[in-house]
mmCIF file of the C-alpha atoms, coordinates in Angstrom:
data_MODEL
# 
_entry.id   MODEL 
# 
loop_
_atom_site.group_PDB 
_atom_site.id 
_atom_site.type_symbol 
_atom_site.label_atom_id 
_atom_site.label_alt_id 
_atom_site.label_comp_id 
_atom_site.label_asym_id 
_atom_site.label_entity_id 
_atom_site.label_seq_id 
_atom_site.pdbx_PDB_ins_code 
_atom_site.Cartn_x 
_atom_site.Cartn_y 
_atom_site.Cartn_z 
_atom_site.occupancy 
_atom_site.B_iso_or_equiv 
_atom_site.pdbx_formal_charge 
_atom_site.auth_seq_id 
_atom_site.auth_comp_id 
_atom_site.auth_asym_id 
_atom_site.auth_atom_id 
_atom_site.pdbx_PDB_model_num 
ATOM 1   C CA . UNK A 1 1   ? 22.624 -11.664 -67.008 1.00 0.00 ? 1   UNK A CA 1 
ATOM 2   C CA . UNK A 1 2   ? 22.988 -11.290 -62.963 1.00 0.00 ? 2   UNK A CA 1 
ATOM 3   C CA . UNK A 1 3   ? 22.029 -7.316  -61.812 1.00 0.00 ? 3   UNK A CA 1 
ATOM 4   C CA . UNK A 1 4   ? 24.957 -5.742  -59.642 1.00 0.00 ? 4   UNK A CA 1 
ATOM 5   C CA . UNK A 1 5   ? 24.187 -6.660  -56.323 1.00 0.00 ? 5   UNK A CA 1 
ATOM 6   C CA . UNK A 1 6   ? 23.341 -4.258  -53.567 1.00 0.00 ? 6   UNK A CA 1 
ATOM 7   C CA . UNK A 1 7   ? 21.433 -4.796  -50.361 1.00 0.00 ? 7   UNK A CA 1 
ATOM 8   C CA . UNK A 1 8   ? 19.887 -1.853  -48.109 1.00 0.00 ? 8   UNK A CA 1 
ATOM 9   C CA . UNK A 1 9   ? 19.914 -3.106  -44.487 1.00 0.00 ? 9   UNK A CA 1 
ATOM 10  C CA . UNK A 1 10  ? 16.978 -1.914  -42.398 1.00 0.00 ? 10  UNK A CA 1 
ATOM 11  C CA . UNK A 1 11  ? 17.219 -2.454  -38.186 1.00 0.00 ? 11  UNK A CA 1 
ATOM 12  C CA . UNK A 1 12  ? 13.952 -1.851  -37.090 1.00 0.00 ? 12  UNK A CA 1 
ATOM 13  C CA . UNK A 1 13  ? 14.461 -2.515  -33.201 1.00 0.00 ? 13  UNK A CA 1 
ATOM 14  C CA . UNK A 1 14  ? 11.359 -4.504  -31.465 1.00 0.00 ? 14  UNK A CA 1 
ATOM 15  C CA . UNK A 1 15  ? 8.427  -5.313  -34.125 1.00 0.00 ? 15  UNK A CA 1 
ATOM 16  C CA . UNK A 1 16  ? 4.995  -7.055  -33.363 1.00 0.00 ? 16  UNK A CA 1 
ATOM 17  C CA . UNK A 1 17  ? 5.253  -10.071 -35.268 1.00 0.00 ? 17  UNK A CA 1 
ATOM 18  C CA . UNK A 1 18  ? 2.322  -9.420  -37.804 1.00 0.00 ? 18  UNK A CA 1 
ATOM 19  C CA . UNK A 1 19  ? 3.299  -6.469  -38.178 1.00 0.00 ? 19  UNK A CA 1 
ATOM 20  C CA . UNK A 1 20  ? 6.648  -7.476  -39.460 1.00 0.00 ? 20  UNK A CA 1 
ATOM 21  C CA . UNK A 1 21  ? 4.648  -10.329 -41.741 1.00 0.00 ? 21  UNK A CA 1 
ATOM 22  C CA . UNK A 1 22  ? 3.234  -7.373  -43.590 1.00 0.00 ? 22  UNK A CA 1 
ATOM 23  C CA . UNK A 1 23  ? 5.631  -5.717  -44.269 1.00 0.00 ? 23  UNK A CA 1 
ATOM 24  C CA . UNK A 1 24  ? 7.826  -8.655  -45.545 1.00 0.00 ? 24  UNK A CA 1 
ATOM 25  C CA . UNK A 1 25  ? 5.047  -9.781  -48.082 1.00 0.00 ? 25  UNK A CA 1 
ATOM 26  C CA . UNK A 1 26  ? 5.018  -6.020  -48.950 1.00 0.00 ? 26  UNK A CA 1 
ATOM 27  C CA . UNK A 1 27  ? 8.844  -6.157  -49.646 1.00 0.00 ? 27  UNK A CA 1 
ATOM 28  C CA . UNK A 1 28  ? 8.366  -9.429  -51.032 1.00 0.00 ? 28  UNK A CA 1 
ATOM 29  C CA . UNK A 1 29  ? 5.885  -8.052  -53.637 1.00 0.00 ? 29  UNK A CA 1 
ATOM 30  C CA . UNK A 1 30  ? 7.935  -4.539  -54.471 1.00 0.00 ? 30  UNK A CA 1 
ATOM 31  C CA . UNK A 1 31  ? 11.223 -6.621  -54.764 1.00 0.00 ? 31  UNK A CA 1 
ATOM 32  C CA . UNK A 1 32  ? 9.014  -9.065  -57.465 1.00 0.00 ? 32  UNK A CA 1 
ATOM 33  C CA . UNK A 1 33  ? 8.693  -6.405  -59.691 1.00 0.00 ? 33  UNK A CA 1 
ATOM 34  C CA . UNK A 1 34  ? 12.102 -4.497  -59.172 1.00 0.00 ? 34  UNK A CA 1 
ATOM 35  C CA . UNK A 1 35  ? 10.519 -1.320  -57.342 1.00 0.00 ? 35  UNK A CA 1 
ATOM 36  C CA . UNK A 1 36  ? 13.056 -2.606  -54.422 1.00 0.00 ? 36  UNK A CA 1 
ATOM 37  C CA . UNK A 1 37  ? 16.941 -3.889  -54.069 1.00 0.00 ? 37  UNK A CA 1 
ATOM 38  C CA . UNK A 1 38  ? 17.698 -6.669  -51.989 1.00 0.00 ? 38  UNK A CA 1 
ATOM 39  C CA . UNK A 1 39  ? 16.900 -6.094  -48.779 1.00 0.00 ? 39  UNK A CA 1 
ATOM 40  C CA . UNK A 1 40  ? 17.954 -7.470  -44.752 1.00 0.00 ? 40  UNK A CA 1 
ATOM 41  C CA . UNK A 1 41  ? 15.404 -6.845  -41.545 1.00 0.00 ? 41  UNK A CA 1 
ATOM 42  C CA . UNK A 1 42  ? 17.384 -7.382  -38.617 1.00 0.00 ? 42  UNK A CA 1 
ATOM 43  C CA . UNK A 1 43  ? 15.039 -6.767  -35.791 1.00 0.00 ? 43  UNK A CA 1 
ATOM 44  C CA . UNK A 1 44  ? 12.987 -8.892  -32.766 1.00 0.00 ? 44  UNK A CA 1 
ATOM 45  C CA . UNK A 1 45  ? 9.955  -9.327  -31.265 1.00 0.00 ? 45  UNK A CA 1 
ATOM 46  C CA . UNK A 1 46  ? 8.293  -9.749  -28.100 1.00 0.00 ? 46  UNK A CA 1 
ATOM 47  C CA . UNK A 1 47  ? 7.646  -13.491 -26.875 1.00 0.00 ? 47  UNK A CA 1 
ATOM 48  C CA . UNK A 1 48  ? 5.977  -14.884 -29.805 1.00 0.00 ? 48  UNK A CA 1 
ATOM 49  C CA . UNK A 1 49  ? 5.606  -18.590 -31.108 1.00 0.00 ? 49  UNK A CA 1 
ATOM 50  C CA . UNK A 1 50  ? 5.356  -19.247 -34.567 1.00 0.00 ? 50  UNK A CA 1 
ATOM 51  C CA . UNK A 1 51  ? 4.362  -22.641 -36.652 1.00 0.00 ? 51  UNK A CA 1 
ATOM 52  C CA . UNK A 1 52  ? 5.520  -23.194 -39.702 1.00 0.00 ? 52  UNK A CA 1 
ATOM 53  C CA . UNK A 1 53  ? 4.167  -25.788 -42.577 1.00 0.00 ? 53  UNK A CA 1 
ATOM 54  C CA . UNK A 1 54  ? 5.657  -28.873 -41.010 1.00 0.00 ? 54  UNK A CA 1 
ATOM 55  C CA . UNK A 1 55  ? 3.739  -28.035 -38.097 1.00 0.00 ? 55  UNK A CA 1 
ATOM 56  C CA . UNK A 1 56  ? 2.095  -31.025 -35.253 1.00 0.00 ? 56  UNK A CA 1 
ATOM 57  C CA . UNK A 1 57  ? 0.269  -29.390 -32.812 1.00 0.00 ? 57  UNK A CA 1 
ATOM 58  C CA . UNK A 1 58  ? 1.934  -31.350 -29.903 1.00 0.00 ? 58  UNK A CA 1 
ATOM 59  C CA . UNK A 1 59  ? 4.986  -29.825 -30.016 1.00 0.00 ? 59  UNK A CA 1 
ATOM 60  C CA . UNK A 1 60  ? 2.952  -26.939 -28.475 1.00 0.00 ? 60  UNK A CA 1 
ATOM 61  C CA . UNK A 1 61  ? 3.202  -28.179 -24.517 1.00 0.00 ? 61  UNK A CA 1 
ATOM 62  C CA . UNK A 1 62  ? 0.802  -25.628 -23.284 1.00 0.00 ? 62  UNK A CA 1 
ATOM 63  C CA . UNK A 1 63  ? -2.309 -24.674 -23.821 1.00 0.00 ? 63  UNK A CA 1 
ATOM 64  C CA . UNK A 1 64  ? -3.287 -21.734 -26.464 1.00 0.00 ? 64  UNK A CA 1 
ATOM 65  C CA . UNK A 1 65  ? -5.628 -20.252 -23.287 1.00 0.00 ? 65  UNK A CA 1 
ATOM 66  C CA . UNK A 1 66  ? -2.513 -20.255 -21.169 1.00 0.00 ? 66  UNK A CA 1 
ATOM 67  C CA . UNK A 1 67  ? 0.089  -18.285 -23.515 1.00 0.00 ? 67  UNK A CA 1 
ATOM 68  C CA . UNK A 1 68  ? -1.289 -15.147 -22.667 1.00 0.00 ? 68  UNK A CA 1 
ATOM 69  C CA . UNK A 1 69  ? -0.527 -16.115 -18.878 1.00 0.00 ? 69  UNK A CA 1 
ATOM 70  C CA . UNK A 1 70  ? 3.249  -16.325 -20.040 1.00 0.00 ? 70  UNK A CA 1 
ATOM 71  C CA . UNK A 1 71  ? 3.041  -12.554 -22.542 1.00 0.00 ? 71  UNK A CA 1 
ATOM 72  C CA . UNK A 1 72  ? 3.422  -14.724 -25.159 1.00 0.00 ? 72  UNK A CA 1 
ATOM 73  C CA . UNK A 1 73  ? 1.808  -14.761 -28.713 1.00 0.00 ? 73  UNK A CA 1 
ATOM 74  C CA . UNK A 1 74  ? 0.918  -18.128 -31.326 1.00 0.00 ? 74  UNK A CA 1 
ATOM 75  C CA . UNK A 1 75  ? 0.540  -17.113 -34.613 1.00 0.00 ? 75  UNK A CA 1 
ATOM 76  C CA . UNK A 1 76  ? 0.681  -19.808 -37.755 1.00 0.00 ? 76  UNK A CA 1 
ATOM 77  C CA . UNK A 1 77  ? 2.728  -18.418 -40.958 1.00 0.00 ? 77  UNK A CA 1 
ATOM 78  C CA . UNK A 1 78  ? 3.543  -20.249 -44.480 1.00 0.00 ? 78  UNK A CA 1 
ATOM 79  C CA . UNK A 1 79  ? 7.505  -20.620 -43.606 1.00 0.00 ? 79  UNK A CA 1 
ATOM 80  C CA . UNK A 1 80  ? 9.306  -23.808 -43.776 1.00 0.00 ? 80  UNK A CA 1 
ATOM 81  C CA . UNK A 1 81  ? 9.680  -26.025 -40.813 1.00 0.00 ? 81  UNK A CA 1 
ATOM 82  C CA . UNK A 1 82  ? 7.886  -26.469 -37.282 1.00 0.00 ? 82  UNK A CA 1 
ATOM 83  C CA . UNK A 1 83  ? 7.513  -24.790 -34.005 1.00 0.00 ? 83  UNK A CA 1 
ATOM 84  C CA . UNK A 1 84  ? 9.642  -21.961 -32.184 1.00 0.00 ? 84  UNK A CA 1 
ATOM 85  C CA . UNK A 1 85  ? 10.368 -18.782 -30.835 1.00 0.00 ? 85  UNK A CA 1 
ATOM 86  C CA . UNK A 1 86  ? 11.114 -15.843 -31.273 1.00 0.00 ? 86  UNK A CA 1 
ATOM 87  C CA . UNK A 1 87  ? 11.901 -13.419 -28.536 1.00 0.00 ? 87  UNK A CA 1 
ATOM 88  C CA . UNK A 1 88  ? 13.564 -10.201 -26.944 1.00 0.00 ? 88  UNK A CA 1 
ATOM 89  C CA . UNK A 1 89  ? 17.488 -10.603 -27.083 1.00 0.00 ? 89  UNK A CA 1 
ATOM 90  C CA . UNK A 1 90  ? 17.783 -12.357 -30.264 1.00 0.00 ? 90  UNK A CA 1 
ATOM 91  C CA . UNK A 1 91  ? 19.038 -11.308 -33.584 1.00 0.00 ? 91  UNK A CA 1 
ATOM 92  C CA . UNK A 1 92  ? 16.487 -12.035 -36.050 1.00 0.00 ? 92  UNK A CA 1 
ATOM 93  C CA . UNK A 1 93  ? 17.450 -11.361 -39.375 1.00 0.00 ? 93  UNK A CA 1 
ATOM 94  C CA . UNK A 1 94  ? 14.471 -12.003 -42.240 1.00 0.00 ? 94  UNK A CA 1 
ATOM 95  C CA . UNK A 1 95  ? 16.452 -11.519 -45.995 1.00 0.00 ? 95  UNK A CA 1 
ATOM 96  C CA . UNK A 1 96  ? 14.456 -10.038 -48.964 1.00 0.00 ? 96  UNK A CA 1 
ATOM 97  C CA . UNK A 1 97  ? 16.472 -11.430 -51.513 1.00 0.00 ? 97  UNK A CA 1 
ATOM 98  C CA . UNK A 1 98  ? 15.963 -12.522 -55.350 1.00 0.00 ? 98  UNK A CA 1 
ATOM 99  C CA . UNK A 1 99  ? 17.426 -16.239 -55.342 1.00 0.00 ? 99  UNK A CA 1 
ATOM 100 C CA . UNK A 1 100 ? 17.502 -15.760 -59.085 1.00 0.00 ? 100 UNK A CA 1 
ATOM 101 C CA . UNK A 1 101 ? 19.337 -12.078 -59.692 1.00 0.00 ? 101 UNK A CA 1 
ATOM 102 C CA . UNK A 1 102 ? 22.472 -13.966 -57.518 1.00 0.00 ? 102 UNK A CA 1 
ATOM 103 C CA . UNK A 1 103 ? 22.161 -17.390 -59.141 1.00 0.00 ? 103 UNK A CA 1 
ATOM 104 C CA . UNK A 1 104 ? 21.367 -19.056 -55.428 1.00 0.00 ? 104 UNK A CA 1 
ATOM 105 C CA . UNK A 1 105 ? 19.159 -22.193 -55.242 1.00 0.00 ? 105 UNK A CA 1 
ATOM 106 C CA . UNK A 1 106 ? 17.034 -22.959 -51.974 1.00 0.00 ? 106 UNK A CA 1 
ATOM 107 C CA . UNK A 1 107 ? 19.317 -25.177 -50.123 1.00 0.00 ? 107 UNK A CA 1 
ATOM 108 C CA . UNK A 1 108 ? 22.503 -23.108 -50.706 1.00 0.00 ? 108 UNK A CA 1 
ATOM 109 C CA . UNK A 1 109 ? 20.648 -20.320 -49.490 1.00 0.00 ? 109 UNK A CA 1 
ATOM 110 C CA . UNK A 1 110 ? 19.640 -22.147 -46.499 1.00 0.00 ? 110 UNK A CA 1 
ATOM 111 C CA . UNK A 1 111 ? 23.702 -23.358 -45.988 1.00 0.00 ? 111 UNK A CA 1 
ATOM 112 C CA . UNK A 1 112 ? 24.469 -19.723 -46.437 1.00 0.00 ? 112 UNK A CA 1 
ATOM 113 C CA . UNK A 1 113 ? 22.102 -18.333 -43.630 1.00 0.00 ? 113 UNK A CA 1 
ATOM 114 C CA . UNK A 1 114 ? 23.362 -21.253 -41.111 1.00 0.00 ? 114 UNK A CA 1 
ATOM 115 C CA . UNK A 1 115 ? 27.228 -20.388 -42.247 1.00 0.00 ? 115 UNK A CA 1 
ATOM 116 C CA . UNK A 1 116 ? 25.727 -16.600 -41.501 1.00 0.00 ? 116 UNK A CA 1 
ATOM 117 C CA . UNK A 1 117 ? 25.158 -18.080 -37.237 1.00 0.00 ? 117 UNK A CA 1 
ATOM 118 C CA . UNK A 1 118 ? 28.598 -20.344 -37.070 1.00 0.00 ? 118 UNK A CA 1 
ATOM 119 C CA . UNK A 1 119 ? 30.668 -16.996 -37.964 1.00 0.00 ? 119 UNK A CA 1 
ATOM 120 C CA . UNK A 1 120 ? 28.802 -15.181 -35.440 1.00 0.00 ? 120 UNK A CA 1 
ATOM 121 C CA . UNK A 1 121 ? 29.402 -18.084 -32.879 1.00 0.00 ? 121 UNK A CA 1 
ATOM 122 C CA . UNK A 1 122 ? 32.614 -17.731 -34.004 1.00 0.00 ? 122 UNK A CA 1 
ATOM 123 C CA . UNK A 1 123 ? 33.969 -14.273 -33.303 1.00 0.00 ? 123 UNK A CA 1 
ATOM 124 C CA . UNK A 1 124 ? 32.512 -14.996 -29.090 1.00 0.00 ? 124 UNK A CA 1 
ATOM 125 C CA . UNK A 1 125 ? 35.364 -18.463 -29.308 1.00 0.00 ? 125 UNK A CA 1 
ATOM 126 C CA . UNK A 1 126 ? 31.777 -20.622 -29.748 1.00 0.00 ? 126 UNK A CA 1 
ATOM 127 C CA . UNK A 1 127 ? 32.093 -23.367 -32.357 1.00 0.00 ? 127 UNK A CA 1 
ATOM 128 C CA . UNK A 1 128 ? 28.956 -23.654 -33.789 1.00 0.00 ? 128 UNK A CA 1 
ATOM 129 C CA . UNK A 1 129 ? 27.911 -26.171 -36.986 1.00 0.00 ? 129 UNK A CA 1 
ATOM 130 C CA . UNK A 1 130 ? 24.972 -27.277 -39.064 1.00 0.00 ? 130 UNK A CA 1 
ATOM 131 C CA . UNK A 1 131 ? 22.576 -30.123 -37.574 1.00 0.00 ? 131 UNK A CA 1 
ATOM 132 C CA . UNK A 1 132 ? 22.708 -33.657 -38.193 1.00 0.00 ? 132 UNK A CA 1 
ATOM 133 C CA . UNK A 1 133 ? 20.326 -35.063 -40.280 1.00 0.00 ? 133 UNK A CA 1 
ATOM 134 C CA . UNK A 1 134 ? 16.827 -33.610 -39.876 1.00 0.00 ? 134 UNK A CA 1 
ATOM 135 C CA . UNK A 1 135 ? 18.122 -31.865 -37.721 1.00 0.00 ? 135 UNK A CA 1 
ATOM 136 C CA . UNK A 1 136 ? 17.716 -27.980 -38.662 1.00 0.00 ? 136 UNK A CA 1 
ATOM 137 C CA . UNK A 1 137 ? 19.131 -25.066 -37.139 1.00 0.00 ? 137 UNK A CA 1 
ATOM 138 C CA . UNK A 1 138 ? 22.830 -24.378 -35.952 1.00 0.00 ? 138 UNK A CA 1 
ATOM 139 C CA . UNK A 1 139 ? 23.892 -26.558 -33.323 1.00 0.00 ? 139 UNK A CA 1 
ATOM 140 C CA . UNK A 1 140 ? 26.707 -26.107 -30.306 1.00 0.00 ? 140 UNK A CA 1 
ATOM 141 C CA . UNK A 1 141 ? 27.356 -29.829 -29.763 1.00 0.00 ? 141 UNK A CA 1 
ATOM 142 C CA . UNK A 1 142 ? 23.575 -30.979 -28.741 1.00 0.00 ? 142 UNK A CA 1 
ATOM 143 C CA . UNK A 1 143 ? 22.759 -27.403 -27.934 1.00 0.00 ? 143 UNK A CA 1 
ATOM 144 C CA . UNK A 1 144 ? 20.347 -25.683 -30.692 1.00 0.00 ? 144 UNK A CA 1 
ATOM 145 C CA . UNK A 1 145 ? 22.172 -22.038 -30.653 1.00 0.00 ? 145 UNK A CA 1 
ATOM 146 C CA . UNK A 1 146 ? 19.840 -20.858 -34.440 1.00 0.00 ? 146 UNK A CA 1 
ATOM 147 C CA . UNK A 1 147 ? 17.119 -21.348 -36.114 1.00 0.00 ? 147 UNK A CA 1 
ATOM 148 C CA . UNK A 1 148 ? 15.797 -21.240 -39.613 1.00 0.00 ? 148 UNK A CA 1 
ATOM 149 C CA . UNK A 1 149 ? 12.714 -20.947 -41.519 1.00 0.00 ? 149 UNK A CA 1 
ATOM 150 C CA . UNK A 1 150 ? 12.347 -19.534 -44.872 1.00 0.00 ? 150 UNK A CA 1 
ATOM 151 C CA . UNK A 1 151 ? 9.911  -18.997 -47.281 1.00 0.00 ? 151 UNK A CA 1 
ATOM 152 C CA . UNK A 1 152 ? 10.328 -18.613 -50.977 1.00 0.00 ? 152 UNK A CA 1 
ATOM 153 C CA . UNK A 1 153 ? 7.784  -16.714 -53.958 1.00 0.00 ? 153 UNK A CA 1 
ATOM 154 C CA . UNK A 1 154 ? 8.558  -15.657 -56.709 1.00 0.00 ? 154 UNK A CA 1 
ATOM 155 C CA . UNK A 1 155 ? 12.189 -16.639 -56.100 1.00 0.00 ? 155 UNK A CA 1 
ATOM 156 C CA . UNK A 1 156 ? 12.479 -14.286 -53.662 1.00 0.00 ? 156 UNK A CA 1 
ATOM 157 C CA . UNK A 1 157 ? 13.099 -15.064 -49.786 1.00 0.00 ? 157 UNK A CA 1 
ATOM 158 C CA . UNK A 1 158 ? 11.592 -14.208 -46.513 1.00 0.00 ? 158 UNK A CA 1 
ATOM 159 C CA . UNK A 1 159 ? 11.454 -14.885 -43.125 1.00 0.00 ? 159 UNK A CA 1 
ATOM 160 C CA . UNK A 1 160 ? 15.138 -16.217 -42.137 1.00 0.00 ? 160 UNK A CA 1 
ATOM 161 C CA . UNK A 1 161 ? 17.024 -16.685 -38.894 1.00 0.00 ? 161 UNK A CA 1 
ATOM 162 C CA . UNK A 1 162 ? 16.681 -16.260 -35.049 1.00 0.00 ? 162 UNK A CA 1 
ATOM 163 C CA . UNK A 1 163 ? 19.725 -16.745 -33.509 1.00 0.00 ? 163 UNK A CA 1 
ATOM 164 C CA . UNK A 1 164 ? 20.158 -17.295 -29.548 1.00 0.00 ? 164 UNK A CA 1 
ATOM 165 C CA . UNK A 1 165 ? 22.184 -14.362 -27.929 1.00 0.00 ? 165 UNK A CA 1 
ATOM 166 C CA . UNK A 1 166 ? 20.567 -13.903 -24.239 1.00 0.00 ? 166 UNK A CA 1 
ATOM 167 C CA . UNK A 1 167 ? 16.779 -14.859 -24.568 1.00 0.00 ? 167 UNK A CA 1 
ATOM 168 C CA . UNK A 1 168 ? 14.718 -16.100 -21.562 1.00 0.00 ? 168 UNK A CA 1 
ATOM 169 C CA . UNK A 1 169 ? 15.419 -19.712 -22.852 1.00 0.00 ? 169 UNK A CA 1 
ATOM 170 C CA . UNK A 1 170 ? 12.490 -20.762 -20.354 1.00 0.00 ? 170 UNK A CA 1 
ATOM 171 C CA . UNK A 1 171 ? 10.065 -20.120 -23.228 1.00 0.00 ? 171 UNK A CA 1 
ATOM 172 C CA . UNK A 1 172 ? 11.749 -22.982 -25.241 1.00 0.00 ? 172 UNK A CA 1 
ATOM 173 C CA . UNK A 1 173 ? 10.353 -25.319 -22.369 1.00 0.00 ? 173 UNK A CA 1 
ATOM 174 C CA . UNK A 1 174 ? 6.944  -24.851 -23.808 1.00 0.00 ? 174 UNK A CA 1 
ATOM 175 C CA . UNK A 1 175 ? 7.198  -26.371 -26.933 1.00 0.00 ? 175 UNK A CA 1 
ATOM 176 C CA . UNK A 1 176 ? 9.529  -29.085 -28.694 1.00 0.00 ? 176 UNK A CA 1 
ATOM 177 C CA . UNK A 1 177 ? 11.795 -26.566 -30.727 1.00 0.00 ? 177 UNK A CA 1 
ATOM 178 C CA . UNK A 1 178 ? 11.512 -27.650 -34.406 1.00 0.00 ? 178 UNK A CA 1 
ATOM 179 C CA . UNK A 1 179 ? 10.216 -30.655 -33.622 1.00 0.00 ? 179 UNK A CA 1 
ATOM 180 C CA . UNK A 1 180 ? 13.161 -32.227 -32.864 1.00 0.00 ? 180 UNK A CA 1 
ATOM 181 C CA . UNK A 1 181 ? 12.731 -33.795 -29.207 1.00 0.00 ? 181 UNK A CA 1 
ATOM 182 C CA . UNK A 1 182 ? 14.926 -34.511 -26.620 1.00 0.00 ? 182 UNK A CA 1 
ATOM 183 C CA . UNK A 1 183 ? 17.784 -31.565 -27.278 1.00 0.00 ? 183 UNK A CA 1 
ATOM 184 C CA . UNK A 1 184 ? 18.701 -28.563 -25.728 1.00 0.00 ? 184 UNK A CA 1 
ATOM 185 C CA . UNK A 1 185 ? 18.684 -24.911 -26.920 1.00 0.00 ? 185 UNK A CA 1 
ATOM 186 C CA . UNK A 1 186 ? 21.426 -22.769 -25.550 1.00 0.00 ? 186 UNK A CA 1 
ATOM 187 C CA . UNK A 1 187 ? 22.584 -18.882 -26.354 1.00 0.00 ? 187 UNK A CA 1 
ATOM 188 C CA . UNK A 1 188 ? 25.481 -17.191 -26.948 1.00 0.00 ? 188 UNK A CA 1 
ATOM 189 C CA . UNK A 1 189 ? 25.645 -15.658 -23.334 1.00 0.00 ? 189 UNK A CA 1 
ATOM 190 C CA . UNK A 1 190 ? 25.352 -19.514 -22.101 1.00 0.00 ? 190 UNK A CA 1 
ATOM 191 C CA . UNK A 1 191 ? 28.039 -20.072 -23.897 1.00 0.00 ? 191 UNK A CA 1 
ATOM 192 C CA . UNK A 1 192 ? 30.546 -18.368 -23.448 1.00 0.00 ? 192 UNK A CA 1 
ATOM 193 C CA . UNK A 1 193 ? 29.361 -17.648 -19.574 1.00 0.00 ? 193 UNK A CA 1 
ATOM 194 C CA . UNK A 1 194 ? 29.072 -13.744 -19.682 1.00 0.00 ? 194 UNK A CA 1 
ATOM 195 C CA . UNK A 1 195 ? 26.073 -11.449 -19.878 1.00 0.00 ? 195 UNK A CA 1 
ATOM 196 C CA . UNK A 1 196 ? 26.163 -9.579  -23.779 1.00 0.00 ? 196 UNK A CA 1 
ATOM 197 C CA . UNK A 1 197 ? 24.520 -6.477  -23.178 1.00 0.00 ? 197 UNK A CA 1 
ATOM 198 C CA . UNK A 1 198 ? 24.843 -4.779  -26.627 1.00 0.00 ? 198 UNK A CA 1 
ATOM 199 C CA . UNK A 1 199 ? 23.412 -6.593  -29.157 1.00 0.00 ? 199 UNK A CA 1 
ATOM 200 C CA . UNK A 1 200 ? 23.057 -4.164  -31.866 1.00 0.00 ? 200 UNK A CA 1 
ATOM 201 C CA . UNK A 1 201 ? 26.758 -4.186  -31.349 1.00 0.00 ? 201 UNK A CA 1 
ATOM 202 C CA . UNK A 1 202 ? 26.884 -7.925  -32.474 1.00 0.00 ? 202 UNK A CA 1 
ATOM 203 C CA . UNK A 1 203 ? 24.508 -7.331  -35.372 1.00 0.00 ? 203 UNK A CA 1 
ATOM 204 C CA . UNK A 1 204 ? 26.792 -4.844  -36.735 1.00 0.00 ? 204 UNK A CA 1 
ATOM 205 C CA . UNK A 1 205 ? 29.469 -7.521  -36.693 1.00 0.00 ? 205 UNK A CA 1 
# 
């Protein structure tokens, strides 16, 4: 029998990274054993690169002594998929969700968080779609736009997505996003070719 669904929505503004690890495996563990509904984190972070469990250390182009030159952080988590970033002027959005209580499995979750990015492409007049194959992400033409890595225990999710709106893309030139080589990542504001100054006013979309 599924439980009614609700989901509490928490915008926490600009969170240091581990900071924001903790307290997802905290939610993760509270929402295990009920004490917790459903629960979104829409939030971002300074200049931070993350690995995930596909991880290759090449597709970090610089070296760990120089990040710090950059204000940027490295930090290796138990997510799915490779290298990227996560910066100021992106929505991140990490889900706390039992896969179970809504009768989701892992890859329609994944479809659902990537369908989550198109419709936000969408209402800006950018057409946005899934990758090819192996490729990950949401894609504008070539152009990565979002990215996802999730982790699931227990049946229930964290991390999520980082979608592009106006981030300094020159971090991305530090590392092969994803691992995929040779493409692009763009942003919302590239996009469409204006500045997007509120972006708490897109997450509420």
């Amino acid at each position: 029998m599924r439980v009614p669904r609700s989901l509490e929505v928490w915008k926490l503004g600009t969170v240091n990274y581990l900071d924001a690890l903790k307290l997802q495996e905290k939610l993760v563990s509270d929402r295990k054993i009920r004490k917790i509904p459903d629960t979104l984190l829409s939030l971002q972070h300074q200049p931070t690169y993350t690995l995930g469990k596909r991880r290759t250390d090449h597709n970090l182009l610089i070296p760990e002594n120089e990040l710090k030159k950059i204000g940027a952080e490295l930090h290796y988590t138990q997510r799915g998929g490779d290298i990227t970033y996560h910066g100021p002027h992106q929505a991140i959005l990490y889900p706390i969700i039992s896969l179970r209580d809504i009768g989701c499995g892992a890859r329609n979750y994944v479809e659902k968080l990537e369908l989550t990015m198109i419709e936000l492409a969408s209402l800006y007049g950018v057409k946005a779609c899934p990758g090819q194959k192996g490729e990950t992400g949401v894609w504008v033409g070539d152009r990565k736009i979002g990215a996802i890595g999730v982790r699931i225990t227990y049946g229930i999710t964290s991390h999520g997505l980082a979608f592009n709106i106006d981030p300094d893309l020159a971090y991305f030139k530090h590392i092969v996003p994803c691992g995929i080589a040779d493409k692009e990542v763009t942003s919302l504001s590239r996009e469409t070719g204006f500045h997007i100054v509120s972006l708490s006013q897109i997450l509420s979309n």
